[in-house]
N, C-alpha and C positions, 0 to 999 in steps of 0.2 A: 438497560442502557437505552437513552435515546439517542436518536440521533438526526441532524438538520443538516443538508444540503445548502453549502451556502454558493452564490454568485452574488459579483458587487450590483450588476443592473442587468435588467433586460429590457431588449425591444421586440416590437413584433417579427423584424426578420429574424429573429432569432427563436421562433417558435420551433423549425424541423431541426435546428439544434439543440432543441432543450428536449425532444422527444427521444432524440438520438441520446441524450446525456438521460436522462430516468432509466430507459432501456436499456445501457450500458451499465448503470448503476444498480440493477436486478440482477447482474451476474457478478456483483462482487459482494462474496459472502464472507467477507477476513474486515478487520479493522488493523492498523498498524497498531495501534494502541492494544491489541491482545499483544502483545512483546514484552507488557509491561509485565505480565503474569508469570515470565521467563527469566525476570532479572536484569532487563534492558533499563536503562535509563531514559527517559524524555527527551531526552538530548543524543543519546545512541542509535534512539530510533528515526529522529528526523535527519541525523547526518547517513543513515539507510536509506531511508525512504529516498534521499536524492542522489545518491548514486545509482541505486535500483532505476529511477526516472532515467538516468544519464547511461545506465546501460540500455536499456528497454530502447531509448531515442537511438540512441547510437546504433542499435538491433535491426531498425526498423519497424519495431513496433508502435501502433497509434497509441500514444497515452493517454486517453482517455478511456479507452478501453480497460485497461486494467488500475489505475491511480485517479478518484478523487479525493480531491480536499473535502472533507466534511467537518463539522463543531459533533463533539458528543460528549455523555455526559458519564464522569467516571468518580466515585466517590462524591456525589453531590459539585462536585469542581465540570464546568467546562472547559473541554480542551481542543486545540488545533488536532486532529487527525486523518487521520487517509481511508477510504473504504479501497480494499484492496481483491483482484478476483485472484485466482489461487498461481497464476503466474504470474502478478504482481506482488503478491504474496511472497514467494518462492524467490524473486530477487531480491528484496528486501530483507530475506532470512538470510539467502546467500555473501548481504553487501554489509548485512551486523559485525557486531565486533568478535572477532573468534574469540578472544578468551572463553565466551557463554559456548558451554560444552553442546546446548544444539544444536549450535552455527556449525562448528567443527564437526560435529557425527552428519550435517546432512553434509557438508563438502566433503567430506571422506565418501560419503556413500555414493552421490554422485559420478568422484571419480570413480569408484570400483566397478559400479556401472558403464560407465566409459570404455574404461580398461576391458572390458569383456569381451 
């Protein structure tokens, strides 16, 4: 799989952001697009991916940190996707559709965790 880091433009002031943005993008080792491998739809996973964003925001977490947008390449097709690091990851599993019996065994495990 490849995959391309996309932004619409850049400027020179945007260089210690774009160094901050590679180096952020070295700790994210998940793609949203592995979901598909689970039984998620294309569609399931990007209505994830933005609640996951809208929890995280809401968190206080910096999203870029854990959420970019990337192009990558899956069955010869290009797709809109997210490079994800393992607590962006982890909301977006939490924000899928329960019926996919993963989503349900990690929110159960979670709470029992909790519960402890």
């Amino acid at each position: 799989m490849e995959i391309s880091i996309y932004k619409s433009s850049y400027t020179p002031i945007d260089s210690i952001e774009n160094f901050w943005d590679v180096y952020y993008s070295m700790q994210m080792h998940y793609l949203a697009s592995d979901l598909l491998d689970y039984g998620l739809s294309p569609k399931q996973i990007s209505k994830a991916v933005l609640k996951a964003i809208k929890a995280a925001k809401s968190s206080g977490l910096e999203i870029r940190r854990h959420f970019m947008p990337v192009f990558s390449q899956r069955n010869h097709d290009v797709i809109n996707d997210c490079k994800l690091t393992k607590m962006g990851y982890g909301l977006v599993l939490l924000n899928a559709d329960v019926a996919l019996s993963l989503v349900g065994q990690l929110q159960v495990s979670i709470m029992k965790s909790f519960l402890k």
